[in-house]
N, C-alpha and C positions, 0 to 999 in steps of 0.2 A: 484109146491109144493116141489119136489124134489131139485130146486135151492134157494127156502125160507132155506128148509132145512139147508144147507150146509152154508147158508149165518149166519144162527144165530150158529150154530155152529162155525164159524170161530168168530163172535162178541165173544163169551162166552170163546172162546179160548184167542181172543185176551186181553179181558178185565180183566181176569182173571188170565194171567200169574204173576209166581213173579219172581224177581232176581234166586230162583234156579231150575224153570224147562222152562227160557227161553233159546236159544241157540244162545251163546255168540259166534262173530267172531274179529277175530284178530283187532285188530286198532294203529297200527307201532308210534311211538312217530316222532315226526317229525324230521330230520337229522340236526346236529348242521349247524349254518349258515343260515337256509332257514326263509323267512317267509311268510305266509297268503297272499294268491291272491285276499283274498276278497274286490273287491273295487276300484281292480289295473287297473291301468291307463297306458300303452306305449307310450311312446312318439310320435307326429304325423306323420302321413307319408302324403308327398303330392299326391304322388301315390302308390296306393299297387300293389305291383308288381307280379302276381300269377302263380303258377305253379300249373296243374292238375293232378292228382294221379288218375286211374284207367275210363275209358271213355266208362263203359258199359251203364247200363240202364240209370244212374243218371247224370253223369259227361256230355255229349254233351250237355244238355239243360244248367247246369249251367256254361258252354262253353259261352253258345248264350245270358243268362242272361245277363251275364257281359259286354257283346257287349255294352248295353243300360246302364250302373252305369259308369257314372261319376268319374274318376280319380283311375277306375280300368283296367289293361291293363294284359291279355296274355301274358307270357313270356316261356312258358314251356308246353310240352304234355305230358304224358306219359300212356303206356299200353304195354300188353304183345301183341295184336295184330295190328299190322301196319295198317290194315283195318279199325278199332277205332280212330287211329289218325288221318287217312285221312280224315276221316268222320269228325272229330273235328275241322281238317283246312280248311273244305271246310265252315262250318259256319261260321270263322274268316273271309276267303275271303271274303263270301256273304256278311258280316254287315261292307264290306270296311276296317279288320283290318290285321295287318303285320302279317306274317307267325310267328307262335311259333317254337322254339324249339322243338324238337322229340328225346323221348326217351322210348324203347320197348325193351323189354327180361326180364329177372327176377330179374335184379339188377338194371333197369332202373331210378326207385323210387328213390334210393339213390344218382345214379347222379345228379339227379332233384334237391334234396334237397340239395345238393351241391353247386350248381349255386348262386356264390355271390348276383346276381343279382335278388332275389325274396325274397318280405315279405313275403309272405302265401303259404301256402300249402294247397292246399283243395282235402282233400279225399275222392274217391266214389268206394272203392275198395270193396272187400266181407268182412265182418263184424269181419272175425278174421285176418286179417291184416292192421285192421283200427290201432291200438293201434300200433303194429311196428313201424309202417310209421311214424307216428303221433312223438313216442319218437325218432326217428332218426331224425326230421326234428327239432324237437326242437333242439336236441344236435348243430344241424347245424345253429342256429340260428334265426329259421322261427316261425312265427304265423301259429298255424295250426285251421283248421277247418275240422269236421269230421263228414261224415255222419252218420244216426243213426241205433243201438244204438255205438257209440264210444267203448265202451269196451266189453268183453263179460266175465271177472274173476274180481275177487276184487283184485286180483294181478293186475291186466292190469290196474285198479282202481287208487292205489295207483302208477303204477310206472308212472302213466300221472300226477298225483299231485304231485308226488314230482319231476317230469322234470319240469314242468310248475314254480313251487315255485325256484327253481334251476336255471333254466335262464331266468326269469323274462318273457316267452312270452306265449302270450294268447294260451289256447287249449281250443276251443267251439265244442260241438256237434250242427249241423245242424237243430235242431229240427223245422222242417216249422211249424208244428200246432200253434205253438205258435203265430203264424203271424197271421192266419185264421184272418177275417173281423168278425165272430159271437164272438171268444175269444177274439178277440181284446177291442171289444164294452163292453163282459160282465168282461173284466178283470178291465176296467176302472169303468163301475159300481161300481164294489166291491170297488178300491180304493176310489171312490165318497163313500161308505157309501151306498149304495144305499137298497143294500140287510142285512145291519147292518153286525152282526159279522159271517163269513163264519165258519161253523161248523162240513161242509162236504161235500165231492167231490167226484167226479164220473169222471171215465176216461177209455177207453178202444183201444182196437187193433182188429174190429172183422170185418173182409175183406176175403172172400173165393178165394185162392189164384191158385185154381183149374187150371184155363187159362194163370195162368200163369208161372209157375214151369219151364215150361221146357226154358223160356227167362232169368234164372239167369243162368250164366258162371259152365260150368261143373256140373249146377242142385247144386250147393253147400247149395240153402239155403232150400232144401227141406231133402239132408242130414243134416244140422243143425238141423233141428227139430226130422230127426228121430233119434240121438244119444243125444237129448239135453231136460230131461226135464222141464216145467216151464212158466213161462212167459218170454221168450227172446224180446220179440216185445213191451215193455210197453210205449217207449217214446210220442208216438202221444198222447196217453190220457195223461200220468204220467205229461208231461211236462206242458201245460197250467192251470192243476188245480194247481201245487207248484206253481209256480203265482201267481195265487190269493190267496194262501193260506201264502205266504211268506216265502215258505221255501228257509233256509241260509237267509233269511233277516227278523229273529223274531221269526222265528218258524224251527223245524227240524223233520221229519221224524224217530222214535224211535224203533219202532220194526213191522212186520206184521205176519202175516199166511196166507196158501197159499192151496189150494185144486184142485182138476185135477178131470176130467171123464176117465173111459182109452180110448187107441187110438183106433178108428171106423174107423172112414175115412181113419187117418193118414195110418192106415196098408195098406187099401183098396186101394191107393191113393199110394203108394210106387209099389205094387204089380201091376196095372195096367201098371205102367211104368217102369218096370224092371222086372215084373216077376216070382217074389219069393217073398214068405211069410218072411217078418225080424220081430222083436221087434221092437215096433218104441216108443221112449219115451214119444215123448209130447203127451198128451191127449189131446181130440177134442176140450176140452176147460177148461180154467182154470182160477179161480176167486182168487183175491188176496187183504185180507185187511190190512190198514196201518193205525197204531194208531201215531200222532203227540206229540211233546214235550207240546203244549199246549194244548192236551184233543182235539185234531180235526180226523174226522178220514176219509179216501180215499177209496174208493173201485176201484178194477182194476177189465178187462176181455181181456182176451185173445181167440180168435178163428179164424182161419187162413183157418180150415179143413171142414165147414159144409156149406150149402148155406143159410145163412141170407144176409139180406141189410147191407149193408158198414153201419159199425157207429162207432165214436170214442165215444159215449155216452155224455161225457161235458156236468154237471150239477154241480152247486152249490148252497150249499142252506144254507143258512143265517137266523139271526134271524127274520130280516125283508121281507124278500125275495128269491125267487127262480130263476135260470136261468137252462133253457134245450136246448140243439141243437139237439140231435137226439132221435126217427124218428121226433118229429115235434119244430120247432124251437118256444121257447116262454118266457115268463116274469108270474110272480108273483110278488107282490111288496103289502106290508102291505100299507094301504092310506095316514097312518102317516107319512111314510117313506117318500110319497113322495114328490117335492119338489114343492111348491105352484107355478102356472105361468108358467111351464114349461109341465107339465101332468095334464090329466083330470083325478083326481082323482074322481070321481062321477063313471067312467068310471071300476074304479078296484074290483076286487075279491078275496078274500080269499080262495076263492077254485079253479081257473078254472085259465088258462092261461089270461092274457091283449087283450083285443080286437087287431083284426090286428094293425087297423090305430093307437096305444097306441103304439103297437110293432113296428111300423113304427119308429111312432116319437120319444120311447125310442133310437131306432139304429142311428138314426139322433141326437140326444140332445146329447148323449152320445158318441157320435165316437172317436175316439183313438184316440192321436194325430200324432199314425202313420201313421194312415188313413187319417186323413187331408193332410199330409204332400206327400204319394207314394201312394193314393188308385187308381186315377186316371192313371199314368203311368205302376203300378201295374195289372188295366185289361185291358192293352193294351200288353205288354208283356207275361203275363200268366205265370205260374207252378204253374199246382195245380189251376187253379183262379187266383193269385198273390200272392199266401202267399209265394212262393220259392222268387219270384221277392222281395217282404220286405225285408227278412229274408237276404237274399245279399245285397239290398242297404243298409238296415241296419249297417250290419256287417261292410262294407266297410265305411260309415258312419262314425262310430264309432273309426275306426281305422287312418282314416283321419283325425279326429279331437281332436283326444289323450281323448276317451272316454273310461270308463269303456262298456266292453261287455255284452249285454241283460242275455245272460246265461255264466257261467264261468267253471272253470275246477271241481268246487267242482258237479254245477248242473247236469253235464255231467256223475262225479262220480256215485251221489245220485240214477238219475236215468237210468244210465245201470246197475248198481247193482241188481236190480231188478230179472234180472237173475237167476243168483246165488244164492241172499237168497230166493226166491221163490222154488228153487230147493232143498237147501236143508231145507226147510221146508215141502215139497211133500216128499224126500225123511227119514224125520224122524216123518213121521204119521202124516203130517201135525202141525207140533210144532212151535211157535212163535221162530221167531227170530231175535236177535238185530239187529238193523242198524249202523254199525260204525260211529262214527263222524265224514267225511272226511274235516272238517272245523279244527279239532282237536280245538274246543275253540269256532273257530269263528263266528258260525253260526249266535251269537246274535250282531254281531260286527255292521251292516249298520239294519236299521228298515224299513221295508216296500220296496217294489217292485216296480221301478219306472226307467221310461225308459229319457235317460237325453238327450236333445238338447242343 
């Protein structure tokens, strides 16, 4: 009842704001000379040549990834501890490939990025030296890739769009979900029409991070939370439903509100591991909604601190149709909608999820054409199931064959911002607050979401 609550009150907030009691944030005019990344194309590489930034939890497997992608090659290590790198060259060894370069200490990164010899950069460092790195590699020349969330200020925001605009090279955020085999299938749906016109989205980050706190570097991301309030973690959901919903290709993210519980756990959970009672900002959990340029709107959830089951939530629901993945994976679909010859429409309901063998053969009729193309090499590699394995052959894919990037520097923007206006939306009584344009224009510039071969 209490999360009913809170939830119409955020509707009522959101719907109801106007021009003078929303909370307007800066949006920098673009610098003479620069222009719009939307769409951009680099020219191809026959090999990407890649240097690793930071080889804690993340970066060895996307080490090992790379081993199996095709006309991707190691050329660079780097980390503050030697031990890390070692660990990194012994999976090059194993998968038969030449020793990397090694570089460790605190200015290592920049060497790295230095090195004539590397298109990419791919970042797995702690979440606030993703954006440094990122803008230094650019200056130096590089495609970077960054894991998530890529920024953590609307400063760090804009100074990656206008590096990226600046030297023409791609800056992606990492975002695996987007790969997932259920988003994959229900994203193509939506493009098929399937579900009619998507009118609103579901996405969350709600993982109990309990087991794990003490495996991030110096515990940095459990201090993140305690000096940071908000939703800092939204990309896993945020990212697959702007997908389907075509945000930066049709539609744009306009303004949200944003509500918190206080911290319970977070205290409890600081104190057990250090011993003294602090303030800790983030609340145990925080809901965040987003209203669209075209009348669509997003709910987010945030909770890192409580024991529920892992769920990123992923639902969409359309005029004709519904799609859920968590907790039970299923379909809705109006009968009209669907397409004669291909589903048993006799079969469907209006009220209740599609029979399995319906949900079967949706997943099958409907498969991505990512999936056609890496599903099978994908669960033989694994990250995550394969979604990390896509998400890199992709990338590389892409960049081999002078493609525009699945996600770009604007979406990267859009959804680490998250952050910070979710913050200071908690921290001004929960008040709606705009979204910058970070397209400055061009959001409406390409129509529809479509991943290119």
């Amino acid at each position: 009842m209490k999360r009913l609550i809170c939830l119409l009150a955020g509707v009522l907030a959101l719907v109801s704001c106007s021009n003078e009691n929303i909370i307007k944030v800066e949006c920098p005019k673009r610098p003479a000379g620069q222009e719009d990344m939307v769409g951009f194309a680099a020219p191809a590489l026959d090999t990407v040549r890649i240097g690793f930034v930071g080889l804690g939890m993340r970066g060895p497997d996307a080490v090992r990834r790379m081993t199996y992608i095709e006309g991707a090659r190691t050329v660079a290590l780097c980390d503050l501890r030697q031990d890390r790198i070692d660990y990194s060259q012994q999976i090059l060894s194993g998968r038969g490939c030449p020793a990397a370069a090694e570089y460790c200490g605190e200015n290592g990164w920049k060497e790295l990025c230095e090195r004539e010899d590397i298109d990419l950069v791919y970042i797995c460092t702690d979440w606030e030296s993703h954006a440094k790195i990122a803008l230094y590699a650019m200056e130096q020349g590089k495609h970077c890739a960054i894991e998530v969330p890529a920024a953590v200020s609307l400063e760090q925001c804009w100074e990656l769009i206008n590096a990226s605009e600046k030297t023409r090279k791609h800056c992606m955020m990492l975002e695996n979900c987007c790969y997932d085999y259920f988003e994959l299938t229900a994203l193509n749906m939506a493009q098929k029409g399937l579900f009619g016109e998507i009118v609103h989205a579901e996405g969350a980050y709600i993982h109990n991070l309990d087991m794990y706190w003490d495996e991030y570097w110096n515990n940095w991301r459990l201090e993140f939370n305690r000096t940071h309030r908000g939703d800092w973690y939204p990309t896993h959901g945020l990212g697959p439903v702007c997908q389907a919903l075509n945000i930066h290709r049709g539609d744009r993210m306009t303004r949200l509100v944003s509500m918190d519980t206080d911290s319970f756990n977070g205290k409890k959970t600081w104190k057990q591991k250090h011993g003294e009672d602090v303030d800790f900002a983030n609340g145990d959990f925080t809901t965040t909604l987003i209203a669209t340029e075209k009348g669509k709107t997003i709910l987010l959830e945030h909770d890192v601190l409580t024991p529920r089951p892992y769920s990123r939530l992923y639902s969409l629901t359309g005029t004709e149709g519904y799609a859920n993945k968590y907790p039970i994976q299923g379909f809705m679909i109006n009968s009209q909608a669907a397409p004669e010859g291909e589903i048993d429409i006799e079969n469907l309901n209006a009220h209740s999820f599609v029979p399995d063998d319906v949900r079967q053969k949706l997943m099958q009729v409907y498969k991505h054409p990512l999936l056609e193309y890496y599903e099978q090499e994908a669960r033989r590699v694994g990250g995550h199931g394969g979604m990390d394995y896509i998400m890199d052959a992709r990338l590389i894919y892409c960049l081999r064959n002078g493609l525009p990037l699945d996600m770009d520097v604007y979406d990267l923007a859009e959804w680490s911002c998250i952050g910070e206006l979710s913050q200071i939306s908690l921290e001004n009584g929960c008040a709606p607050v705009e979204f910058p344009d970070f397209t400055r224009g061009s959001w409406n510039k390409v129509q529809g979401y479509r991943h290119a071969f």
